[in-house]
Structure formats: C-alpha cells, structure tokens
C-alpha positions in Angstrom: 0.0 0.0 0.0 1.5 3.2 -1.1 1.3 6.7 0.9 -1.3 8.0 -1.3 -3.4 4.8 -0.5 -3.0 5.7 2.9 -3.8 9.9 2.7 -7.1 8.3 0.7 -8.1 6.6 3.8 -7.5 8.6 6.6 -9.2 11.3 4.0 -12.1 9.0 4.1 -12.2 8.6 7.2 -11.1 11.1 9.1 -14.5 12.0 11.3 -14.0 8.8 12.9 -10.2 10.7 14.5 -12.3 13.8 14.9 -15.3 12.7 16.6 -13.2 10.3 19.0 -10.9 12.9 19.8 -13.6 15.2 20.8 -15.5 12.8 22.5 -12.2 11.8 24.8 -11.6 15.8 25.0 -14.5 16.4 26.2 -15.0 13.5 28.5 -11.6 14.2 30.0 -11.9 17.6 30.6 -15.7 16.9 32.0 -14.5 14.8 34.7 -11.7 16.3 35.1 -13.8 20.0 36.6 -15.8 17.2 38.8 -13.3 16.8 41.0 -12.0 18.6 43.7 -9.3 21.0 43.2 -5.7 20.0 45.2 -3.7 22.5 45.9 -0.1 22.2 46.6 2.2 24.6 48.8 5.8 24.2 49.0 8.0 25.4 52.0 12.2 25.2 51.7 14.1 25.0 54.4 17.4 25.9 54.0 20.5 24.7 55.9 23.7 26.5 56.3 26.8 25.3 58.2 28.4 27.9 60.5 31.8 27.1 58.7 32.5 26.4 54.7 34.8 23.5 55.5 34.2 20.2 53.3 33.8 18.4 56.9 31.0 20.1 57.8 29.0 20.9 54.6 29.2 16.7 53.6 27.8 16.7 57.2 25.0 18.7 56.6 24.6 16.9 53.2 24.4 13.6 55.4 21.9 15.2 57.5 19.7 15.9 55.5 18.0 12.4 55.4 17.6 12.4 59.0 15.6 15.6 58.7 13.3 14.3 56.5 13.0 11.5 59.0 12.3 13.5 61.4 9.7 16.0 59.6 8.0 12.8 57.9 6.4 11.6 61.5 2.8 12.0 63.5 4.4 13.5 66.0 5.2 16.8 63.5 1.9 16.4 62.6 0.8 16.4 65.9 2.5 19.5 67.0 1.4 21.3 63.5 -2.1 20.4 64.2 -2.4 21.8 68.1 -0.7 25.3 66.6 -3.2 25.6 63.8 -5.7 23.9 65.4 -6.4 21.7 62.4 -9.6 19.3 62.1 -7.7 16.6 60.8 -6.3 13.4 62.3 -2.2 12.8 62.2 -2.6 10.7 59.9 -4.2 12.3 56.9 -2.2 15.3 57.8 1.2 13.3 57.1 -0.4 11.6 53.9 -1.1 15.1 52.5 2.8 16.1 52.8 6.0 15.0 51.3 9.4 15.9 52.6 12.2 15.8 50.0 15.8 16.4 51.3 18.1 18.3 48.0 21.6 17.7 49.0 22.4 20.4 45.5 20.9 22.8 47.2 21.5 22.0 51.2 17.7 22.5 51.7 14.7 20.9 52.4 11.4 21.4 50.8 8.3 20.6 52.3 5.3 20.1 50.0 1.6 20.5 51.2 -1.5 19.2 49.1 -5.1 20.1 50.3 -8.3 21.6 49.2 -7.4 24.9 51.0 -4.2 26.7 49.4 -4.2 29.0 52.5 -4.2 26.3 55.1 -2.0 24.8 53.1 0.7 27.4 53.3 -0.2 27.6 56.8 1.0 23.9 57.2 3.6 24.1 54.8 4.8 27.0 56.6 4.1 25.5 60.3 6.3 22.7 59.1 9.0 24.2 58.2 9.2 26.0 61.0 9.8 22.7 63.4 12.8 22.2 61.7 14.2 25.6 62.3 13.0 25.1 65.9 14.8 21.6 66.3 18.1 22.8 64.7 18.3 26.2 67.0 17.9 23.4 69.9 20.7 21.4 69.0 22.4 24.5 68.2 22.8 24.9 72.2 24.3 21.8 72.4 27.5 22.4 70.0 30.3 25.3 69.8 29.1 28.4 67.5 31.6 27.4 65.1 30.2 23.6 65.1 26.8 25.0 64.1 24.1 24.4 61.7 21.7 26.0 61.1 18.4 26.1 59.4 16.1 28.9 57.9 13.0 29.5 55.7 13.9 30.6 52.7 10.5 32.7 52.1 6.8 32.1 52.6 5.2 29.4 50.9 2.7 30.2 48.3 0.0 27.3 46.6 -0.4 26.7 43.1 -3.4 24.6 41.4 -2.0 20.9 42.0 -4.9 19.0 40.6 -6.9 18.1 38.2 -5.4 20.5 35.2 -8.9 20.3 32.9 -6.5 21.9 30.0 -4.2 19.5 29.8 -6.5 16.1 30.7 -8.2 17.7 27.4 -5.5 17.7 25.7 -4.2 14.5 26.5 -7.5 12.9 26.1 -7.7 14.1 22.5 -4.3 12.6 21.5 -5.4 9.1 23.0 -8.7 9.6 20.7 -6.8 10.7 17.7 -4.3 7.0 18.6 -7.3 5.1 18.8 -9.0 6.5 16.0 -6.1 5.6 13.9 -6.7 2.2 15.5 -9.6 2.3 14.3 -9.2 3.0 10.5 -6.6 0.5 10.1 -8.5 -2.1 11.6 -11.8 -1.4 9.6 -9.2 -1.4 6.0 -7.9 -4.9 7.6 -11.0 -6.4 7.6 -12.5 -4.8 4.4 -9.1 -5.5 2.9 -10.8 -8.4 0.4 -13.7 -6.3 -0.2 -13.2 -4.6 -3.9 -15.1 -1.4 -4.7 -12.6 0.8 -6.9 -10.4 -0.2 -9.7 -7.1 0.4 -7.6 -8.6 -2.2 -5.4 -8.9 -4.8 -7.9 -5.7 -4.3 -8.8 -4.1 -4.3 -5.4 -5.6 -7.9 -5.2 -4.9 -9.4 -8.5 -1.5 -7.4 -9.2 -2.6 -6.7 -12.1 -3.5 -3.5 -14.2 -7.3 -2.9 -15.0 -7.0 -2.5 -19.0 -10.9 -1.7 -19.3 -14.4 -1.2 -17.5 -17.5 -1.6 -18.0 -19.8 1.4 -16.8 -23.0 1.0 -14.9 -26.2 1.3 -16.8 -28.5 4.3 -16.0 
C-alpha cells in the first residue's frame, strides 16, 4: 500500500479521529472540573553550616535524610495540628505532605497538598518552621563554630495541583486521535478483500485494470 493509499483513507475517514478525539476531550476535561481541586504549597528550608569546610557541609549533606525522618512523623503532625488547630487526624495530615531532602541545594522542601491553598501554606509554613525550631535546639548543644543552622527561605505560596482540565483535554484528544487511527486501520484490515474501486482490484490481482465496464443508467 503506497502513501497515497493511505492519505485516501485517513481522507475518508477522518471523522471517525475527529469525533473520537472530541468525545475523549471532552469527556476528559468533563471529569476532570468534577473533582475537587488540590492545591499544593511548597516550604524550603534551607541549611547552612556555621563554617565552609568540606567536613561540615558533607555533614550537613548527610543530615539531610535524618531531617526528612524527622519532619516525615505524626508527632510533626501532631505539633502542626495543636498550633493551627487543624480538624484533621495525624494521619491524613502526614499523607497530604512530602518531605524531600536536596543535598544540590543543602535544603529541604516541604510540600503540602489540600483543598485549602491558605491552610496549606499555613501547614507548609508551620512545618518548616519545626525544623528551624529543632536545629536552633541542638544549636545549644554544640560550639558556635560547630553550628548548623536552618532557615526559611521565604513564605510558601499554593499553586493549582490537581486536576489540570487543559491538559487532561488535551491528553484525552491525543489518545482519541491514537485510537481512531486504530480504528481505521483495523476497519481497512477487515474490508481489505472487499473490492469497490479499480485500484482495489488491482491491489488484489497485481494486475493493471486495462478496461471497464460502466453501470447502466
């Protein structure tokens, strides 16, 4: 089958891609506005050494992990949740946050998702501010020049998390337009034996149609 063969029948059948990918727009971006919006706040944390020694920055690096640990718990949650006075359980709290130590950047980032973007950069905030709290108490347990310690970089601020109704759209029209193309190619498969023009006859045969015979009126 040559390329022409093919531009004849996508050109034939081309409102089977259109109406599929509209159909999967639409229905994406439908169900997409049904659900409730997340949205997402993010707090870093930064950490800076008191010296700019290779000891003590590959020991902050090292740290870092056991930060995480130590925001990622139900106790933080706890403790965020009597300062905020939160209606939610410890649990749910610590399933609606991730903690992700960045040893580039010697920070921490603390990432919120809930229905509220305020609340949610109250928590994110609230967060970050234990570890600030738990570093300036170990602080007063080591020499000044042993030190390290950790800041906010700046106040959190949400962003639309989920759904994105633009881009499920979009996404659902490029799955329509694949499985119209399915589609097509299936439907030639099947009619493949099935001879209604001339170049089909001779597609089957391999032969060249010398003459026809037109259809009486």
């Amino acid at each position: 089958m040559i390329l022409l063969d093919y531009g004849r029948i996508f050109i034939r059948r081309a409102w089977i891609i259109v109406l599929l990918a509209v159909i999967a727009a639409g229905g994406a971006y439908y169900l997409a506005k049904q659900q409730q919006p997340i949205y997402r706040s993010t707090q870093t944390v930064l950490i800076q050494p008191a010296r700019s020694d290779n000891g003590l920055t590959l020991a902050s690096k090292e740290l870092l992990n056991n930060y995480s640990l130590y925001l990622n718990s139900t106790y933080r949650a706890i403790d965020v949740i009597d300062r905020l006075q939160l209606d939610m359980t410890p649990r749910a709290l610590t399933n609606a946050v991730t903690i992700v130590p960045d040893t580039l950047t010697l920070s921490v980032k603390i990432s919120v998702d809930l229905p509220d973007g305020e609340m949610a950069n109250r928590v994110a905030k609230a967060w970050g501010e234990l570890l600030v709290q738990f570093r300036n108490a170990e602080n007063q347990k080591v020499q000044r020049s042993d030190q390290v310690t950790a800041q906010l970089q700046d106040d959190p601020q949400y962003e639309l998390n989920r759904p994105r109704p633009t881009i499920n759209a979009a996404a659902g029209a490029v799955l329509g337009v694949i499985l119209g193309a399915i589609i097509i190619f299936v439907l030639e498969f099947l009619e493949s034996s099935v001879i209604r023009r001339r170049e089909d006859l001779e597609r089957t045969l391999d032969m060249r149609v010398l003459a026809s015979i037109p259809e009486n009126n």
